[in-house]
Structure formats: structure tokens, C-alpha cells
N, C-alpha and C positions, 0 to 999 in steps of 0.2 A: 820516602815514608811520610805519608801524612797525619797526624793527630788531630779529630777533634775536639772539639772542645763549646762552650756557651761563650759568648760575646761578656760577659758582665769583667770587671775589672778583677774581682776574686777567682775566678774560674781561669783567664786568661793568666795570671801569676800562677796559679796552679799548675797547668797546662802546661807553662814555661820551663817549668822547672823537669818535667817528662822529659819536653823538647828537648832542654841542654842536657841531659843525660844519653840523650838517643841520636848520637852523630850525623847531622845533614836534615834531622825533622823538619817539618815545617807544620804548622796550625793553621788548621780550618776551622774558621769560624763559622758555627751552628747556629740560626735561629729554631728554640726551643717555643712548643707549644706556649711551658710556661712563662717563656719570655715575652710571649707579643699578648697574651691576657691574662687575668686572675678570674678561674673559677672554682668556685667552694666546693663543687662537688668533684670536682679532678680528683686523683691522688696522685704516686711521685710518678708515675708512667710520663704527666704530662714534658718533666725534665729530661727525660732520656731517648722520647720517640723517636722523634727525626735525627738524634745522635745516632740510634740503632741502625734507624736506614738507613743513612750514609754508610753505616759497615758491611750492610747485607749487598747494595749494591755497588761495594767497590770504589763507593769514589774516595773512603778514608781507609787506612789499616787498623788504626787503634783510636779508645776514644778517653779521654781523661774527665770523670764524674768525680765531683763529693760521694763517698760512700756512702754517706747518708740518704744521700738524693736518689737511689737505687730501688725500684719496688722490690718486694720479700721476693719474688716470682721475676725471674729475667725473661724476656723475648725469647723467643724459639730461635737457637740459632747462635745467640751471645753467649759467651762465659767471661769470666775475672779473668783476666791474663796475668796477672799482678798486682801488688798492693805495697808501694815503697812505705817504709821505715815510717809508725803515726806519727802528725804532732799531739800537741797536747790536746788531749779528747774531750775535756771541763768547759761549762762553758764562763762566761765571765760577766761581772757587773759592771756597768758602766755610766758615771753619773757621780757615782758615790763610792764613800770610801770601803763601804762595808753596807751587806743588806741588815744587819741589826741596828745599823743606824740610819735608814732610812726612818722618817719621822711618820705616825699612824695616819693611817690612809694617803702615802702616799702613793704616784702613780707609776708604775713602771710598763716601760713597751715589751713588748715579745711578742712574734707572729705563732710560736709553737703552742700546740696544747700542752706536749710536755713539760714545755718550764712553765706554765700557768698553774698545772696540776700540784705542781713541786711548790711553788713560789707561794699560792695559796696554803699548803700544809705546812708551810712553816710559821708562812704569817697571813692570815684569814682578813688580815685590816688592811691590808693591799689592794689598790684598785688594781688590776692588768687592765691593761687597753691595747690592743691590737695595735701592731706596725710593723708596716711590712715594707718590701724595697731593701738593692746590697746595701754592702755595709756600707757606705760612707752615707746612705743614705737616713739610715741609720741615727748612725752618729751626727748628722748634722740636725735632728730631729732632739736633740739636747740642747741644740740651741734657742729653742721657744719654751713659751712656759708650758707643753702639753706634759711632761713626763719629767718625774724626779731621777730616773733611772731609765737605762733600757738595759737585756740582758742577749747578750751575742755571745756566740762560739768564740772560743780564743782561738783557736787554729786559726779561723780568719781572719783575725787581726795582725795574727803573727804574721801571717803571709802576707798581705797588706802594710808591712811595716808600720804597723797602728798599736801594737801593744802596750804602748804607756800610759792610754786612753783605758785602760785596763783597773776598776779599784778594786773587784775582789776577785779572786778565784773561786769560784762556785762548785768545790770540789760536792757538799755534802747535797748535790742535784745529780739526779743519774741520768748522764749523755744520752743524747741518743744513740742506736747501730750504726756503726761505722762513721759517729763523731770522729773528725781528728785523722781520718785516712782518707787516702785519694785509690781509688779503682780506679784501672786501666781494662778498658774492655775491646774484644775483639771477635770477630766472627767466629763463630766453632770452624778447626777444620784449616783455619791457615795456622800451619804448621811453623811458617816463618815470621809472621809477624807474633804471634804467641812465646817462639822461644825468643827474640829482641825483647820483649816486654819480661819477660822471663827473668832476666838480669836486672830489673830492677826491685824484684818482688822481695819483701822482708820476711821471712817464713814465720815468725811469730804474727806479728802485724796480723799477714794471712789466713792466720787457725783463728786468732780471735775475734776476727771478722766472719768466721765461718760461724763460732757457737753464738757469734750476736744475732746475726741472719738466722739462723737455724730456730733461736729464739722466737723471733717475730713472726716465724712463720707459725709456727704452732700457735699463737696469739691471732693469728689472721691479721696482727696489727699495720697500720696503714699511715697515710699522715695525718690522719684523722683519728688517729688515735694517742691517748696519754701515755706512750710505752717509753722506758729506758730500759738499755740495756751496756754494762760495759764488762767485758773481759780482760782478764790481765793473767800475764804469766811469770814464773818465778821456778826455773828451772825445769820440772818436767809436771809440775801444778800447774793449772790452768785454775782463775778464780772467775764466775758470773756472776754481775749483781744485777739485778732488774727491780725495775718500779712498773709498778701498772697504778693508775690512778682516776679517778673523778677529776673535770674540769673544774669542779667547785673546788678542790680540794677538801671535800668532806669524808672522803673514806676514799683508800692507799691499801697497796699490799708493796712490800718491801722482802726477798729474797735474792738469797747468796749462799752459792754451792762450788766446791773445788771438790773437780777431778786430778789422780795422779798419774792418768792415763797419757798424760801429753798431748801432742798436737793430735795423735790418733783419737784422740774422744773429746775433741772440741764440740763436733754436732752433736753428739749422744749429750754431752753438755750441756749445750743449748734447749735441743727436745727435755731435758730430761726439767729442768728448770723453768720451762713453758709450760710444760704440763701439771707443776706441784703448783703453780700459781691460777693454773685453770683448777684442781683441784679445792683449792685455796678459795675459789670464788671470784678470781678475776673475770668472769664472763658475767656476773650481777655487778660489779665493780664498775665495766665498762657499761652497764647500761644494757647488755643482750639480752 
């Protein structure tokens, strides 16, 4: 059994963790389009192409992605095999102790529109400035005087045994789809590698990665877009909260809907809560 997976240090611990659950794995290491350039007009396709292929032609069985790094739209061919048990899906501050005490104008890193969107509507006297590169790169970019703060997923940090580097929890920013979970993907159609992957799948995890995707997709949103989106479950409720927002952070739409239909009305969920914010005016929001 092969797993692949992206070379970066986050992805490879990621990866590992599949590995040592799936008796005899081994990891192949993928160079991804968006590993060897950065271009602005890509979207997430560019993280997952040559993962795909490698499934389609057999030389991997499974492939372990950030679910976030997933376009709304899979490859002809791929499905989720799985989705183990989330971390923490929030993402976090890092620099300072708290974003209300950062001091007016100052600078904070993030390559997301989403947390800019966010970060801006809370505090408009924020510079954001781009920064991009994994996490340790990241964090070592604290070291100069470019940035007062930068803001990273805590799931990566966790996993990275970095989380002390952690000063606030950014719970009142809304993740993005499928912050905080790992996808296992694999060709449609192998029967055997799908039921392996199978046993590690968390069935909650699972559905609320369903209404989060399901979400985006009605949104057309991309990574080029300001969208959050997070599910959470609480018996046979199901809760969605989403943000759609301006990079300026000048104008936000913020909704949250629970279904008591369960994991069965996860998607109707998602659609259903894409649509009251397309309603709502998220497509003048976005800028369409």
C-alpha cells in the first residue's frame, strides 16, 4: 500500500499519521504543481493535480490532502475515502498574546483572503501583508521586524508539535471548509483500497465536511475567495456557520443554520445555507 502525500514538513506528519494507522504503508512523496511555483491565478487544483494522477495511474492507492486544499469539484475519477477524527479547525495568533492587544496599525502576516476579510472587520487599523511559505516558515518570519503577528491554522501547529507558539485562539474567525481535517482520497472503483481507508473515517468529521463543501460549492467559492465555512454536530443537530466577506473588510455577511435531520441533511445543509447568503447578497459582496 502506497500513500501519497506533498513533500512539505506539515503534510509529511500528516501523512504519517495515515501511514502508522494502515499496517505496512509506505509514503510517496508528490511534487505538487503548487510546490515547485506560486501563481495567483491557480486555484486549489494546483495542490492536488499530480496527487490525482498518481491515483488514476496506479502507481499510489490513497492520497492524504489538507481538506481544505481540496477544490469544491474533485477530478473525474477521485472520491473521499475517509476523513479521520478533526483537529482543531480555529485558526490561531501568533506573535501576540491576544489580537486586541495588538497596538493600532499594526502588522500582521496571512496568505488567506479569508482571514484578511475577517481580521479587517474586526480591526480596519490592521495592516495585513501577505506571507506565504509552511509553517516553520512562517514562524521564523517573527523573527524580523516585518510583522507584529502572523495568523496560521492551529491544526498545523499541533501537528508540528508547535503549538505553544500559539497566543490566541481565533475561535470568533470562521475557518475555512475542511480546516482542521485530513482527506484520504482514492480512485473511484477500487473497492479495496476505499474499504482500508474506510476504517479510519470519522462519521461525524465526514458529514460536516460534506455540508462545508456542499456550501462552497453553491458559493462557486475558490481560494480566491473570502468564504468560511464550519459545521459542527451535537447529537443528531448538525450546526453551519459561514462568512462571505470583502478583502477590505468593508462589508460581511455572517449566517448560521441547524439542521435536526443528522448526518442525512448535511448537504441540503450546506446548499441550503449557500443559497440564503447568495440571497442575502453575497454575489455583490464578492464583488460579481
Amino acid at each position: 500500500m502506497k500513500l501519497g502525500t506533498r513533500g512539505s514538513a506539515l503534510a509529511l506528519a500528516q501523512a504519517g499519521t495515515v501511514a502508522a494507522a494502515i499496517d505496512g504503508a509506505e509514503l510517496e512523496t508528490i511534487t505538487t504543481s503548487g510546490d515547485r511555483s506560486f501563481d495567483a491565478s491557480d486555484d486549489k487544483e494546483r495542490w492536488v493535480r499530480e496527487l490525482d494522477e498518481a491515483l488514476l495511474d496506479g502507481r499510489v492507492e490513497l492520497a492524504v490532502h489538507s481538506a481544505k486544499d481540496l477544490p469544491a469539484k474533485l477530478a473525474d475519477g477521485i472520491v473521499i475515502a475517509a476523513t479521520p477524527a478533526r483537529a482543531n479547525p480555529f485558526d490561531a495568533l501568533c506573535g501576540a498574546g491576544s489580537l486586541d492587544e495588538l497596538p493600532h496599525g499594526a502588522r500582521v502576516g496571512t496568505s488567506s483572503l479569508r482571514r484578511a476579510a475577517q481580521l479587517r472587520a474586526l480591526r480596519d487599523d490592521l495592516e495585513i501583508i501577505e506571507l506565504r511559505g509552511n509553517v516553520d516558515t512562517r514562524l521564523a518570519a517573527l523573527e524580523g521586524d516585518a510583522y507584529e503577528a502572523i495568523v496560521i491554522a492551529l491544526a498545523g501547529l499541533e501537528r508540528l508539535g508547535r503549538a505553544d507558539e500559539a497566543g490566541e485562539l481565533l475561535d470568533r474567525l470562521v475557518p475555512a471548509a475542511g480546516q482542521g481535517t485530513l482527506a484520504i482520497t482514492a480512485r473511484e472503483g477500487d473497492v479495496d483500497s476505499i474499504a482500508l481507508a474506510a476504517a479510519l473515517d470519522d462519521e461525524a468529521t465526514h458529514h460536516c465536511l460534506s455540508a462545508e463543501r456542499a456550501l462552497i460549492e453553491v458559493l462557486e467559492a475558490d481560494c480566491h475567495t473570502p468564504v468560511g465555512a464550519h459545521a459542527t454536530t451535537d447529537g443528531q443537530a448538525m450546526t453551519l456557520t459561514a462568512f462571505v466577506g470583502r478583502i477590505d473588510g468593508s462589508a460581511w455577511l455572517r449566517d448560521q443554520l441547524t439542521t435536526s435531520d443528522g448526518y442525512s441533511g448535511a448537504e441540503a445543509l450546506g446548499h441550503e445555507v449557500g443559497n440564503r447568503l447568495l440571497a442575502s447578497g453575497a454575489a455583490e459582496v464578492l464583488g460579481r
